[in-house]
C-alpha positions in Angstrom: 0.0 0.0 0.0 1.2 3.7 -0.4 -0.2 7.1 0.6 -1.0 9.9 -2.1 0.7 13.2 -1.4 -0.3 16.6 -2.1 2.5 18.0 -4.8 2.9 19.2 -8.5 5.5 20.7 -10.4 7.2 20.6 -13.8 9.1 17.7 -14.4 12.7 18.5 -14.5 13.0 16.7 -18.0 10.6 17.8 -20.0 8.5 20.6 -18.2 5.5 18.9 -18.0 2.8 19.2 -14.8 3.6 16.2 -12.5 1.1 15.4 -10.0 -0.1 12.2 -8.7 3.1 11.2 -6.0 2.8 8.5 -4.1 4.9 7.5 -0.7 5.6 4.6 1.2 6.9 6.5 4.3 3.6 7.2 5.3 0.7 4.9 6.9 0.2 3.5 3.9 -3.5 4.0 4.0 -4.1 5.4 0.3 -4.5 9.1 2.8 -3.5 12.2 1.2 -0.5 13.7 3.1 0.9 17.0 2.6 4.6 17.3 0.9 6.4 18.2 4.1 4.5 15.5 6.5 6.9 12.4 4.2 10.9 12.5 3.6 10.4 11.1 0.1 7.9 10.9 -2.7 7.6 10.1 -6.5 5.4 9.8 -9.8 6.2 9.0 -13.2 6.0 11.9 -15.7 3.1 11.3 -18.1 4.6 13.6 -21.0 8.2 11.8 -21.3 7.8 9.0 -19.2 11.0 9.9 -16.8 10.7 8.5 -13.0 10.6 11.3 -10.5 11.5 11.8 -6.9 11.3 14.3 -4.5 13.1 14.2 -1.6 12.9 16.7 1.6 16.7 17.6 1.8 16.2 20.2 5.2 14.5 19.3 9.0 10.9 20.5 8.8 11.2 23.7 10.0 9.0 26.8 8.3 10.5 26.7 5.3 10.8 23.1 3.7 13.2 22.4 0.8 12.6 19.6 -1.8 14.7 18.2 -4.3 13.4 17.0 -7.1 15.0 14.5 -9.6 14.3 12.8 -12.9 15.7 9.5 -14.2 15.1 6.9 -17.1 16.6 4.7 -14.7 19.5 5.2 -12.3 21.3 8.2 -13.6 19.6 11.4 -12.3 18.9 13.4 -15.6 18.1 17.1 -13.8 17.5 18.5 -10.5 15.5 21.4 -9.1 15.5 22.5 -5.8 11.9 24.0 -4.9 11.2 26.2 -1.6 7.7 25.8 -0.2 6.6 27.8 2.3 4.6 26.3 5.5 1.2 27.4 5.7 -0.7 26.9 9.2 -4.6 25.5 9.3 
């Protein structure tokens, strides 16, 4: 089983919306978790195909930094780092 988690971006190979990640470092309910609640998510890009993964590279703190990767399989084609802000609720 796998959680969903709540995260787009452009892929870093192609620049195409990626949405739909998955982790397995949450309950593994099929819940929707937010980017900064999991240390690791991916998708698959569904313009080129490439694998990508997201990993939180700082502590959670208020500002959460991601990096995100592409690969056709173990070589990392690009990376991005992307800030996100924390909001409260």
């Amino acid at each position: 089983m796998f959680d969903w988690v709540d995260y787009e971006c452009e892929c870093p190979r192609c620049g195409a919306k990626a949405g739909s990640f998955q982790t397995q470092s949450g309950p593994r309910t099929l819940e929707t978790l937010r980017p900064e609640a999991v240390p690791y998510f991916y998708t698959e890009c569904e313009g080129c195909h490439a694998w990508i993964e997201v990993r939180r590279v700082t502590p959670p703190d208020i500002v959460y930094t991601f990096e995100v990767s592409a690969r056709d399989s173990l070589p990392v084609v690009m990376g991005r780092i992307f800030k996100v802000e924390r909001t409260e609720t």
